[in-house]
C-alpha positions in Angstrom: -35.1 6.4 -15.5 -31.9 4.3 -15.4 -31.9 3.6 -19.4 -30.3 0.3 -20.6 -26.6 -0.5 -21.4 -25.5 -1.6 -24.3 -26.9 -5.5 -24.0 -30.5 -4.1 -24.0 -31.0 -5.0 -20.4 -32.5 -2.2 -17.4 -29.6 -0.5 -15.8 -30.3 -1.3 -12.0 -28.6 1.2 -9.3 -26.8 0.4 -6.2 -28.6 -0.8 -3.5 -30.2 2.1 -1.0 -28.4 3.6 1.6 -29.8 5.5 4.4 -30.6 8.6 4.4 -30.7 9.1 0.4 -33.8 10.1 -1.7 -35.0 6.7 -3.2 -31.5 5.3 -2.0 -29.4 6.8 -4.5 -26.4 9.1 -3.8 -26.3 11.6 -6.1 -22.0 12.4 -5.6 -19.4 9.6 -5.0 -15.8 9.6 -5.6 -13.8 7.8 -7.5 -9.6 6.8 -7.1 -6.8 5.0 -8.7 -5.7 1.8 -6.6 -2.2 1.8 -7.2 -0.3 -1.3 -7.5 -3.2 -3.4 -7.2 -3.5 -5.9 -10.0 -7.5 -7.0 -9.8 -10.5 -6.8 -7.4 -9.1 -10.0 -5.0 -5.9 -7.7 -5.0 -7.4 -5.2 -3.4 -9.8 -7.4 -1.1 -6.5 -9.0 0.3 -4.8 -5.2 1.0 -7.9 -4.3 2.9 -7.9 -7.5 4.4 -4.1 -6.4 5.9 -2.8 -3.0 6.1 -5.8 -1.1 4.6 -7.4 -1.7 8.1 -8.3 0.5 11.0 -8.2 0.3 14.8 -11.6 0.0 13.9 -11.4 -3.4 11.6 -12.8 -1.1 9.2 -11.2 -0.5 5.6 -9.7 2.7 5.3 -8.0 4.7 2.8 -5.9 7.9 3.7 -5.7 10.6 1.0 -4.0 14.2 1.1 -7.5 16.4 0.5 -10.2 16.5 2.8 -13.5 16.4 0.0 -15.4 19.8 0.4 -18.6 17.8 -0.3 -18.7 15.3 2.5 -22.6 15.9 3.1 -23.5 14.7 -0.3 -20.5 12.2 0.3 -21.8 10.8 3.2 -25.2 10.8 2.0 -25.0 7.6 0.2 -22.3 7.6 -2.0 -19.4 5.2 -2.7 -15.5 5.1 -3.8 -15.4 3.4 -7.0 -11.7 1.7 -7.7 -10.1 2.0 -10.8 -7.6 -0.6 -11.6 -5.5 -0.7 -13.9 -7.6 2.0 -16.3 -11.1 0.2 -15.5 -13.3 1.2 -12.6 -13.7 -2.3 -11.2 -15.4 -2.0 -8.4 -17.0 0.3 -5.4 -17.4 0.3 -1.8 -19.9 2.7 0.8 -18.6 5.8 2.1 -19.4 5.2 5.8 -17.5 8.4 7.3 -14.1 11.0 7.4 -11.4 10.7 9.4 -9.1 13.3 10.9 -6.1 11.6 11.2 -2.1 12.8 11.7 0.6 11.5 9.7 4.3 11.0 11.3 4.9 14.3 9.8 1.8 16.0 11.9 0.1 16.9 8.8 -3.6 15.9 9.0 -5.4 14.3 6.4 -8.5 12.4 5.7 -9.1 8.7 6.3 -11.8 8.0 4.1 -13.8 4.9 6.4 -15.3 2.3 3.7 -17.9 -0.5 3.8 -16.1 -3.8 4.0 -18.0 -4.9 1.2 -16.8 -4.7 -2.8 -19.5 -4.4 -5.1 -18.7 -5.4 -8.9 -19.8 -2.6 -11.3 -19.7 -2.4 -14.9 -16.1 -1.9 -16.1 -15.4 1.3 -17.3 -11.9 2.7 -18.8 -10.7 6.2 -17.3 -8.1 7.7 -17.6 -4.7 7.9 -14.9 -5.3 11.1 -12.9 -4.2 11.7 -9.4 -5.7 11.6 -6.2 -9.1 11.2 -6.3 -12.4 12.9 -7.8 -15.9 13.5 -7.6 -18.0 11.3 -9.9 -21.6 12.4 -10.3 -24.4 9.6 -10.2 -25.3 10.0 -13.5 -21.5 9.4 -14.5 -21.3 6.2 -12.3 -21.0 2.6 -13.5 -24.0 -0.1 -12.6 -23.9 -2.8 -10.2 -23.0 -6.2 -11.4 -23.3 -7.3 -7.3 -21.2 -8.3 -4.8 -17.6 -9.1 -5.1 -17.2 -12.8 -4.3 -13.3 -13.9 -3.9 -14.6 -17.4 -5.1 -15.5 -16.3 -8.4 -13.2 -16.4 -11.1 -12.3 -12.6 -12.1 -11.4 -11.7 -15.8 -8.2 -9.1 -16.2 -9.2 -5.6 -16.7 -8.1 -5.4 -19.5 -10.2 -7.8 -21.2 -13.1 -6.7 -18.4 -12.8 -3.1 -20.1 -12.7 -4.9 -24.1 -15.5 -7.0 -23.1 -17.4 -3.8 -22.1 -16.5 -1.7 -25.2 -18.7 -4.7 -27.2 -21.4 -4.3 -24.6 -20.6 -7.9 -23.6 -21.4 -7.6 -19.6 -19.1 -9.8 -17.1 -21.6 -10.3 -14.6 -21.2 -12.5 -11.8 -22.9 -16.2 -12.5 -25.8 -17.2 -11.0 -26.1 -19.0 -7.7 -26.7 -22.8 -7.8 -29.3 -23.9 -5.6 -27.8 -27.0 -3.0 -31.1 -29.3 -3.8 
């Protein structure tokens, strides 16, 4: 069902969120991180000023998504950076919130956690966009700001030769 990429190995999904058939959303979004330079980059704006009154990360956008049930059903931001989908966190909820201009927007109210995925050019575009499951990069597992992170640039090469940057495995303390 989830085919292979391009080393030979069984794509695996993301793990299962509640509420999803077999865990897997079947709509996520996906949205340029501007200015940010690699995954730590944006770890350390979350971290900061990305944060709610909630401690939760947060990301304010323009649109309100017309497809917040299958949204919230599951489904996850994925970040490009710099031309690469790097990376994607849980959709926990919407936001209403007001801008110092009283126009209301969305605060789109993320899972703390990063989760690596398979790097994956795309294009600039604005704003954000739906990305259908089937269109949606693979795991690699969970962002770890110890690890040493390649550019992505050379993430995305690495890729186009179906050479996966995975995250190494952990080392046993015994």
């Amino acid at each position: 069902m989830w085919g292979r990429d391009p080393c030979g190995q069984a794509a695996r999904p993301y793990a299962a969120a509640a509420g999803t058939e077999a865990g897997l959303a079947e709509l996520h979004l996906m949205k340029l991180s501007v200015g940010t330079e690699d995954v730590a980059d944006l770890a350390a704006w979350q971290s900061g000023r990305g944060r709610g009154p909630d401690g939760l990360p947060r990301h304010v956008t323009r649109m309100w998504p017309k497809r917040e049930a299958e949204l919230l059903d599951g489904g996850s931001i994925f970040w490009t950076i710099k031309g690469v989908i790097l990376c994607r966190q849980r959709l926990l909820r919407l936001e209403e919130v007001v801008g110092s201009d009283g126009i209301p927007r969305c605060a789109l109210i993320l899972d703390p956690q990063l989760v690596r995925v398979t790097p994956t050019p795309r294009r600039p575009f604005q704003g954000w966009r739906y990305l259908p499951h089937a269109e949606a990069p693979r795991d690699l597992g969970e962002w770890d700001e110890a690890e040493d992170e390649l550019p992505p640039k050379l993430s995305m090469a690495l890729a186009e030769f179906g050479v996966v940057w995975g995250p190494a495995p952990k080392r046993s303390a015994s």
